[in-house]
DOSEBA-609122 format. One record per residue (C-alpha): z, y, x; chain; residue number from 1. Coordinates in nm, 2 decimals, padded with zeros to 4 digits. Each point is the difference from the previous one (the first is absolute). Last residue first. Example, Ala and Ser with C-alpha at 12.3 -4.5 7.8 and 13.67 -1.06 7.14 Angstrom:
BEGIN
{node {00.71 -00.11 01.37} 'A' 2}
{node {00.07 -00.34 -00.14} 'A' 1}
***
This chain:
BEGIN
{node {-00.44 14.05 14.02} 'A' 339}
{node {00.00 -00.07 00.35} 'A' 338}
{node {-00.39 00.11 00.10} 'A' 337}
{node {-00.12 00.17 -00.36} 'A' 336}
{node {-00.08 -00.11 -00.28} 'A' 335}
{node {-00.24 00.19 -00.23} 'A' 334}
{node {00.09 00.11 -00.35} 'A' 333}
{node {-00.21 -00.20 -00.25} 'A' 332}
{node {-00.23 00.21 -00.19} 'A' 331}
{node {00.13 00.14 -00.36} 'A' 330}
{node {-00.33 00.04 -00.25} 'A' 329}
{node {-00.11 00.30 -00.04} 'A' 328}
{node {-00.33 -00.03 00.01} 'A' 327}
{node {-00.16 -00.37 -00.05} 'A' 326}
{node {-00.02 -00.19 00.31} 'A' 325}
{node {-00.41 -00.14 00.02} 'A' 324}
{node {-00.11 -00.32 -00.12} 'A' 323}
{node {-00.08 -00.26 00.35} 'A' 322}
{node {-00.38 -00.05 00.00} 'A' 321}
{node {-00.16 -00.33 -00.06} 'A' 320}
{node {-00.32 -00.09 00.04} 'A' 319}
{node {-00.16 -00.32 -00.18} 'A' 318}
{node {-00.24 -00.17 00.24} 'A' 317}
{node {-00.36 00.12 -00.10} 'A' 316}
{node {-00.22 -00.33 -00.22} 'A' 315}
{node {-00.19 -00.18 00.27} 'A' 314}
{node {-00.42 00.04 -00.05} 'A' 313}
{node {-00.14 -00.30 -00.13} 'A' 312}
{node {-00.22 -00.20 00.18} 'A' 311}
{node {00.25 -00.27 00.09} 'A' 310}
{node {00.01 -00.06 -00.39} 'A' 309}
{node {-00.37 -00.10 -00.02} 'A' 308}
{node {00.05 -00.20 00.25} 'A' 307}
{node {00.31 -00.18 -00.19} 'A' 306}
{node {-00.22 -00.01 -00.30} 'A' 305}
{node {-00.29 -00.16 00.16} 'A' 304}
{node {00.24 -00.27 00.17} 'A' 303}
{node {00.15 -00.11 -00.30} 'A' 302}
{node {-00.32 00.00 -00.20} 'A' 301}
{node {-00.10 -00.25 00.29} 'A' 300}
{node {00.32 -00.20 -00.03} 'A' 299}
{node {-00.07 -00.06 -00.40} 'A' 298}
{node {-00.37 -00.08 00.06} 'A' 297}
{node {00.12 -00.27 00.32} 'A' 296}
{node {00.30 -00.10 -00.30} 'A' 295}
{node {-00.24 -00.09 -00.24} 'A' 294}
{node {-00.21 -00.31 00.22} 'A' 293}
{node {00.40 -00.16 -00.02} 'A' 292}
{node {-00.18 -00.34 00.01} 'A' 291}
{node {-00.37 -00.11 -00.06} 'A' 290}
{node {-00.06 -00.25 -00.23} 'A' 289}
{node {-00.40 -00.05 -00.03} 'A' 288}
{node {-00.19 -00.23 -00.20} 'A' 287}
{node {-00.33 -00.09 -00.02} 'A' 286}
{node {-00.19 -00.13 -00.34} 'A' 285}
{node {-00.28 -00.19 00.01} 'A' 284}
{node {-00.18 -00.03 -00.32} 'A' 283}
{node {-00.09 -00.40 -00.13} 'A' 282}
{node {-00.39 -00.01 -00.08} 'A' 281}
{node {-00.04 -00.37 00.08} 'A' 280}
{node {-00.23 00.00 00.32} 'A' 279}
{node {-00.04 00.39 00.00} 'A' 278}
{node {00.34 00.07 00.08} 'A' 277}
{node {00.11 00.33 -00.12} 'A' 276}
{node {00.06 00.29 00.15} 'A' 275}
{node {00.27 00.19 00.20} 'A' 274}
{node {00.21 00.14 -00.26} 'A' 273}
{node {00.26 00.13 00.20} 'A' 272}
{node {00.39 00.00 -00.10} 'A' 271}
{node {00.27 00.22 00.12} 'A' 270}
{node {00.39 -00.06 00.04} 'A' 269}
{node {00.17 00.32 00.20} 'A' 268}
{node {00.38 -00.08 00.11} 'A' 267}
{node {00.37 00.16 -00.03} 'A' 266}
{node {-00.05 00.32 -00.13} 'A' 265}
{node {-00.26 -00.15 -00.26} 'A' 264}
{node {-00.35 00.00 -00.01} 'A' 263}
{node {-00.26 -00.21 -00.25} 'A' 262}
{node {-00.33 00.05 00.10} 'A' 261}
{node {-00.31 -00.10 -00.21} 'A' 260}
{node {-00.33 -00.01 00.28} 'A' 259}
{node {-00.33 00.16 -00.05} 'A' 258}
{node {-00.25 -00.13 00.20} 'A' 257}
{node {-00.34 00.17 00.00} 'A' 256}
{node {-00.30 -00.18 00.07} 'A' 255}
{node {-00.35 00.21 00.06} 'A' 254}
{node {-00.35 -00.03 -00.12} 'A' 253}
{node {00.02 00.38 -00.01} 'A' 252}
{node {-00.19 00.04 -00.37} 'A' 251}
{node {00.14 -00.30 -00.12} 'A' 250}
{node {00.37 00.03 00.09} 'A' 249}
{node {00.17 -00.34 00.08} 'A' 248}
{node {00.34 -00.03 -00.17} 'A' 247}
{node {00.32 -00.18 00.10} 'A' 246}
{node {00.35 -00.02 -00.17} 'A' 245}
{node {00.38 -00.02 00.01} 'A' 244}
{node {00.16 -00.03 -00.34} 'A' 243}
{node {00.38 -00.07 00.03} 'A' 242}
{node {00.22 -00.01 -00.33} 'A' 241}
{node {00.38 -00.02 -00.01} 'A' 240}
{node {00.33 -00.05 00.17} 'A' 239}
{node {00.07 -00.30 -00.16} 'A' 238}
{node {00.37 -00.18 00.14} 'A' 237}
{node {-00.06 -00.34 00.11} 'A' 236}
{node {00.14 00.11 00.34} 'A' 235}
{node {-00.31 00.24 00.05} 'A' 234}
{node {-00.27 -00.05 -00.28} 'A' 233}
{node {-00.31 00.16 -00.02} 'A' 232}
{node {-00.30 -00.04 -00.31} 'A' 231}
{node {-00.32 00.03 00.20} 'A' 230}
{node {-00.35 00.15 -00.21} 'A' 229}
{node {-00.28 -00.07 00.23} 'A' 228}
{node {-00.28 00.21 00.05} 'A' 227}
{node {-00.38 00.01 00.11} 'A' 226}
{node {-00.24 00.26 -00.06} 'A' 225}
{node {-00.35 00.11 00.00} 'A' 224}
{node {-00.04 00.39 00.08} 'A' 223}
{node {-00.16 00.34 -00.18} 'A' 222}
{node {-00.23 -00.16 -00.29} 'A' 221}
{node {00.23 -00.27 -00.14} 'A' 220}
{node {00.09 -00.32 00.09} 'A' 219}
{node {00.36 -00.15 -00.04} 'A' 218}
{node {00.14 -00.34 00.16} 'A' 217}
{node {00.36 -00.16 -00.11} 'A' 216}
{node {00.31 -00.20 00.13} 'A' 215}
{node {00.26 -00.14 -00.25} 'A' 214}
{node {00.34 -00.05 00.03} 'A' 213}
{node {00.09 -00.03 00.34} 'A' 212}
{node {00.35 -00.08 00.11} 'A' 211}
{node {00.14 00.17 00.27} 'A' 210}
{node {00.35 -00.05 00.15} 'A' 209}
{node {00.17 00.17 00.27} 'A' 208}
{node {00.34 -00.04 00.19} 'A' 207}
{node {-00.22 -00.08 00.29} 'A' 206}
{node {-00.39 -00.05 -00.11} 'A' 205}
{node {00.01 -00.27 -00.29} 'A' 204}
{node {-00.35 -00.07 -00.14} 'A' 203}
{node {-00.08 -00.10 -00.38} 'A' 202}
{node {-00.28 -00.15 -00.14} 'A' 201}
{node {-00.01 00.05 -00.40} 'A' 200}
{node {-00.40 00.08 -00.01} 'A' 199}
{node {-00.12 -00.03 00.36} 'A' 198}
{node {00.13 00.09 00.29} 'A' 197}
{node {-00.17 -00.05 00.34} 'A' 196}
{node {00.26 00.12 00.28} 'A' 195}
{node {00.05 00.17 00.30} 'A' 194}
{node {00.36 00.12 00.12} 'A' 193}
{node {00.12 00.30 00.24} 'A' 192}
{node {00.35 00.04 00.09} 'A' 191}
{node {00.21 00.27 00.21} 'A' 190}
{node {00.34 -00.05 00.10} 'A' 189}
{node {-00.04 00.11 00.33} 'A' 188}
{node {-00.18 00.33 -00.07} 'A' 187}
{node {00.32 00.10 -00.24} 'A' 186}
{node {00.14 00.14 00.38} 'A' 185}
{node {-00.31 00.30 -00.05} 'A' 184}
{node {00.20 00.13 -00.29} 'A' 183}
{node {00.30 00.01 00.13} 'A' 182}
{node {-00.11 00.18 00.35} 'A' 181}
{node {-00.16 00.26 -00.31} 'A' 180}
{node {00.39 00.09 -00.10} 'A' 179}
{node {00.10 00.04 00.35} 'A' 178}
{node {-00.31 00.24 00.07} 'A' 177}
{node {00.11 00.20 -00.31} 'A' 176}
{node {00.39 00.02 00.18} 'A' 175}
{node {-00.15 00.11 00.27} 'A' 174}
{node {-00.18 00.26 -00.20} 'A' 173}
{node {00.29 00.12 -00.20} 'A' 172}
{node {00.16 00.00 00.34} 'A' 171}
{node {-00.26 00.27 00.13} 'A' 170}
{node {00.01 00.21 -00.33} 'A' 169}
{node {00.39 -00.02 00.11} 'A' 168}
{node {-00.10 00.19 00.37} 'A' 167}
{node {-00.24 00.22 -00.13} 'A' 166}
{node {00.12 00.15 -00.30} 'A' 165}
{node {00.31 00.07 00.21} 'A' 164}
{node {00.21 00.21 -00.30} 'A' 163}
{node {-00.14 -00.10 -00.26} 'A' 162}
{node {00.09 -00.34 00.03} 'A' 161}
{node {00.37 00.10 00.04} 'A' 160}
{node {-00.04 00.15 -00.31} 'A' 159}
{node {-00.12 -00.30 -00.19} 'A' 158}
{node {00.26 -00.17 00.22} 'A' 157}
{node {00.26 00.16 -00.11} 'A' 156}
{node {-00.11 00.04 -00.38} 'A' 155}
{node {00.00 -00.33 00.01} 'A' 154}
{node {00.34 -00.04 00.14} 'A' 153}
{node {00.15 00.26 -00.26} 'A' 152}
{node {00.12 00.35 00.12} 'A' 151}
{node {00.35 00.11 00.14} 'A' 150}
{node {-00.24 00.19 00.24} 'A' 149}
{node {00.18 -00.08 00.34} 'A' 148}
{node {00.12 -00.37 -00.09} 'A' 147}
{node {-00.34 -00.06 -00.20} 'A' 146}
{node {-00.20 00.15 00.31} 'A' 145}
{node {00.11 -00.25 00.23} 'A' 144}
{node {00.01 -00.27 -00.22} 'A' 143}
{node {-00.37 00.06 -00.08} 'A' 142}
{node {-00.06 -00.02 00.39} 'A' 141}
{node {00.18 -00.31 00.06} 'A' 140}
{node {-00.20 -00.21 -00.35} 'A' 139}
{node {-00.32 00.11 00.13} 'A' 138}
{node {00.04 -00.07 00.29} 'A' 137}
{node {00.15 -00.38 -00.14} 'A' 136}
{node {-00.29 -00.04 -00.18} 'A' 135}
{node {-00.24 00.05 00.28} 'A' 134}
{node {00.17 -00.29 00.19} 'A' 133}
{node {00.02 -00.20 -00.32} 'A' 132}
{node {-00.34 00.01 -00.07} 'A' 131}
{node {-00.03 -00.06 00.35} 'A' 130}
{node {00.16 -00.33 00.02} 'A' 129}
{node {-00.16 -00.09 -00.35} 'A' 128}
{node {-00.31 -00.01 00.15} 'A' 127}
{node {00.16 -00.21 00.35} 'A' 126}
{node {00.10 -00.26 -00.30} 'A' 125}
{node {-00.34 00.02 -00.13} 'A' 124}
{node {-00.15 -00.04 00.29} 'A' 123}
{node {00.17 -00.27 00.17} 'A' 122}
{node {00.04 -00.23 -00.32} 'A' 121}
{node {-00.41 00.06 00.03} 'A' 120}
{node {-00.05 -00.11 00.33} 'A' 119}
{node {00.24 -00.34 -00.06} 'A' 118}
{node {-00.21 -00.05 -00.26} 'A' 117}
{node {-00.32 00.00 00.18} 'A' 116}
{node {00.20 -00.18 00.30} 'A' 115}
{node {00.04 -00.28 -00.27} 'A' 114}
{node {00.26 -00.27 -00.07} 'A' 113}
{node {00.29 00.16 00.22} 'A' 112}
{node {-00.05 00.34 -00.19} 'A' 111}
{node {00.05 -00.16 -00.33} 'A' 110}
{node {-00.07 00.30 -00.30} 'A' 109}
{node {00.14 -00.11 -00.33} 'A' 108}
{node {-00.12 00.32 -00.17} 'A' 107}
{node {-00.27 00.22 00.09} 'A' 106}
{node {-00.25 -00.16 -00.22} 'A' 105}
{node {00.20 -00.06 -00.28} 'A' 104}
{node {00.33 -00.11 -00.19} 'A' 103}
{node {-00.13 -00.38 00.06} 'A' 102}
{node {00.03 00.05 00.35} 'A' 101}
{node {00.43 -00.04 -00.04} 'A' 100}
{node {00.16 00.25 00.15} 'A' 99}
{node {00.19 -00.07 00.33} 'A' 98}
{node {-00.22 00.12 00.25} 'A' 97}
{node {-00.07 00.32 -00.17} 'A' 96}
{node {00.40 00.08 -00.08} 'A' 95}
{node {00.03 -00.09 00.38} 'A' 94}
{node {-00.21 00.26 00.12} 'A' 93}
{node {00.13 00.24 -00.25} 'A' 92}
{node {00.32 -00.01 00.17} 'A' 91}
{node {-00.13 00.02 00.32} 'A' 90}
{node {-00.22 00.36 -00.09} 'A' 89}
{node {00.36 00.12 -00.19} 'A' 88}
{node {00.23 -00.08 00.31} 'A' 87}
{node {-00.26 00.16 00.23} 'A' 86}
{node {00.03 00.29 -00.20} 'A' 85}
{node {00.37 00.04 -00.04} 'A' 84}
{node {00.08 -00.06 00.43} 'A' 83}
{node {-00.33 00.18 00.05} 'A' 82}
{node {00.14 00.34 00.05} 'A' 81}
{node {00.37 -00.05 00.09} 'A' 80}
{node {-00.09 -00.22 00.24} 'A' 79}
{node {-00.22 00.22 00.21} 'A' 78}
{node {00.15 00.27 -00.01} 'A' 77}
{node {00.28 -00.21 00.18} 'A' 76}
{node {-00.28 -00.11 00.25} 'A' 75}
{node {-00.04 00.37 00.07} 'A' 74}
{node {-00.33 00.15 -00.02} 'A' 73}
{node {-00.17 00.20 00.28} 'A' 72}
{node {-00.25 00.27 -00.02} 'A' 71}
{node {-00.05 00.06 -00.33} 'A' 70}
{node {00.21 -00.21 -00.24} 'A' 69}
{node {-00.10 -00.32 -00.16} 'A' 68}
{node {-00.02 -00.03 -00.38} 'A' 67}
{node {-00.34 00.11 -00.10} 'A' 66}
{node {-00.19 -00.29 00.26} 'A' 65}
{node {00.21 -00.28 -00.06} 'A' 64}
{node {-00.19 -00.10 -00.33} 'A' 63}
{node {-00.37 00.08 00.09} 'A' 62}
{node {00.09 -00.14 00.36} 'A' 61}
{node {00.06 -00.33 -00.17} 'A' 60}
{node {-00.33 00.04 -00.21} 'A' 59}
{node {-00.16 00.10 00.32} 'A' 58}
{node {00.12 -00.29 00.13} 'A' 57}
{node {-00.10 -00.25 -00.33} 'A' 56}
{node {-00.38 00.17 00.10} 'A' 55}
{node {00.02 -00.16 00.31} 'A' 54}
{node {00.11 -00.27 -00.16} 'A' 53}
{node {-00.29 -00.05 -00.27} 'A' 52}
{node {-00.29 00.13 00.28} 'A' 51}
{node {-00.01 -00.25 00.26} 'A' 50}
{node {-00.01 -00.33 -00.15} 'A' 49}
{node {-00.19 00.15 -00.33} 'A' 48}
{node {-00.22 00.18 00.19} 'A' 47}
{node {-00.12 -00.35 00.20} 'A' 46}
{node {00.05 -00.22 -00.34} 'A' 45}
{node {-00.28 00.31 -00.15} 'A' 44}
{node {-00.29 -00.16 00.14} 'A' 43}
{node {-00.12 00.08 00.39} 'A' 42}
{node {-00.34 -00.12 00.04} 'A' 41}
{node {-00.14 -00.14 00.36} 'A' 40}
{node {-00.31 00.14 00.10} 'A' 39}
{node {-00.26 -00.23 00.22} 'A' 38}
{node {-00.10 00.06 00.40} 'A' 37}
{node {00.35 -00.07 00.14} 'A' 36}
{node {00.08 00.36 00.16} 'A' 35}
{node {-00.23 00.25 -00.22} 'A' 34}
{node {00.05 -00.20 -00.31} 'A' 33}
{node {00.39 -00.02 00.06} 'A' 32}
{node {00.00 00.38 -00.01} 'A' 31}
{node {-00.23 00.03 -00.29} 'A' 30}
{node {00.23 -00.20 -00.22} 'A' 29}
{node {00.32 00.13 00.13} 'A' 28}
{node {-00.09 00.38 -00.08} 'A' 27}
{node {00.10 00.00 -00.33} 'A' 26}
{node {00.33 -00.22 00.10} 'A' 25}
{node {00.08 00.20 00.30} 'A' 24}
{node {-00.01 00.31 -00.22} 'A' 23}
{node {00.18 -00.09 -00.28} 'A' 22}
{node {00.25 -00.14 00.24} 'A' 21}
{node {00.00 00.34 00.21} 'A' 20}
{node {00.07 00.17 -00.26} 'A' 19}
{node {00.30 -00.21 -00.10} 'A' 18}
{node {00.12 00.04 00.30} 'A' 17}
{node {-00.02 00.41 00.05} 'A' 16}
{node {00.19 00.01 -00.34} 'A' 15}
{node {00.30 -00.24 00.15} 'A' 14}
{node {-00.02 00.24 00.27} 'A' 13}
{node {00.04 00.30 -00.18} 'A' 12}
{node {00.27 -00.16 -00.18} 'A' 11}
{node {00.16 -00.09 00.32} 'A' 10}
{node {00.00 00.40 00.06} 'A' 9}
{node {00.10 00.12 -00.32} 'A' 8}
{node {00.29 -00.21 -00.01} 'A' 7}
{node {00.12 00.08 00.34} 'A' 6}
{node {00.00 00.40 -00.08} 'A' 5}
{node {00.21 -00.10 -00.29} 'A' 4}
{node {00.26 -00.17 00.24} 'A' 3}
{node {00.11 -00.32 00.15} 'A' 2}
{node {-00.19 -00.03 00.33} 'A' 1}
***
């Protein structure tokens, strides 16, 4: 039960589930039509229920998976594998609970408060369970190498890389799908705000201030547009200038919405111009703060460059043949039985 065949075969399953989720819920609608005469919709609380801890298994099977042995693994293996790594993923548990919110989105995080949170302390802290996990191949092989080569660790593992293509493309990938689990656990921390601003109004969005200092309307042949110019604060420190803006094209008779985005490795802050209110000509502005959005790009690059890696062909071993015995030189006299 404890092995790398194992692994693959619960995360088979786990696959198998989640397909069959999707499926129930697309087919739910017409299902409960045919048995109680009127559909029933299934919104995204039903995935969410089902799909975030499936998908925090696979995550743990993403982590366990590379260090168990084929066959059978020993619960001594065992320990000396995750011991460090499991160490790390707690410790940073508790650094996130114990930071204060104001530092950002992913900061401050109360798991007894909020299952939302308490989802998200579980992914990143399973994330950095297999960053660690891969880390720590990584770190075995290169040593390997290093004591046999007398090289540098990086060098190591570059050449250790080499070597298996394959297999460490495939834990650059894991770690790439650790890196985008981050991403997707800023969801919680999400926020949305509506607001009429007029000259000087200011709206506060998290750690965010805006303050809008003029709003304005341009005609010309192509498109009518719309614009305000926000002035952005964060901790009463400015962080500059934020235009977003909305234009109808004449010729199409259509709206585009061009939205000012603001993105940062820790959260994404955009405004939309959504209009103004014909009553007293005030523009709506939207805001969106959307947390760790860059580190789902960041993972994905991950991922592509690990694939692209497993592609490659492994360098050749290096051969070594024994150097021949020069002529002449004296060969040792052979010992015979009671010498």
């Amino acid at each position: 039960m404890v092995s790398r065949e194992s692994s693959f075969l619960f995360n088979n399953l786990l696959f198998v589930l989640l397909c069959f989720t999707v499926l129930w819920g697309t087919w739910f609608p017409k299902i409960s039509e045919l048995v109680q005469g009127n559909q029933v919709t299934v919104g995204a609380p039903f995935y969410n229920r089902v799909a975030i801890p499936v998908a925090l298994l696979l995550l743990i099977l993403t982590a366990v998976g590379p260090l168990l042995a084929w066959r059978k693994t020993s619960l001594e293996s065992l320990k000396r594998n995750f011991m460090w790594p499991t160490i790390g993923a707690i410790a940073v548990a508790i650094f996130l609970m114990l930071t204060p919110q104001s530092w950002g989105s992913a900061f401050g995080l109360k798991p007894w408060r909020d299952i939302s949170n308490l989802y998200s302390l579980m992914a990143i802290a399973l994330a950095v369970l297999v960053t660690l996990t891969v880390a720590s191949e990584f770190y075995r092989g290169g040593r390997v190498i290093s004591k046999h080569t007398g090289q540098g660790m990086f060098a190591s593992m570059v050449q250790l890389t080499h070597r298996n293509t394959r297999r460490y493309g495939g834990y650059i990938v894991h770690f790439g799908v650790a890196v985008v689990i981050i991403g997707f656990a800023g969801s919680a921390f999400n926020q949305d705000k509506e607001m009429e601003m007029k000259t000087g109004d200011q709206m506060t969005i998290g750690p965010y201030t805006a303050i809008c200092r003029s709003s304005t309307e341009d005609d010309n042949p192509n498109y009518f547009s719309q614009w305000a110019v926000l002035d952005i604060y964060k901790g009463g420190k400015p962080l500059g200038t934020m235009t977003p803006e909305r234009r109808f094209y004449h010729a199409s008779r259509q709206t585009s919405t061009l939205p000012f985005i603001r993105s940062t490795l820790n959260e994404d802050l955009y405004f939309v111009f959504e209009g103004v209110n014909q009553d007293n000509g005030r523009p709506i502005l939207r805001a969106h703060l959307n947390a760790l959005v860059m580190w789902i790009w960041l993972g994905v690059w991950i991922m592509l460059g690990g694939t692209i890696l497993a592609l490659v062909p492994n360098a050749p071993a290096p051969v070594r043949i024994p150097a021949p015995v020069r002529l002449g030189q004296p060969h040792p006299a052979p010992v015979a039985t009671g010498d």
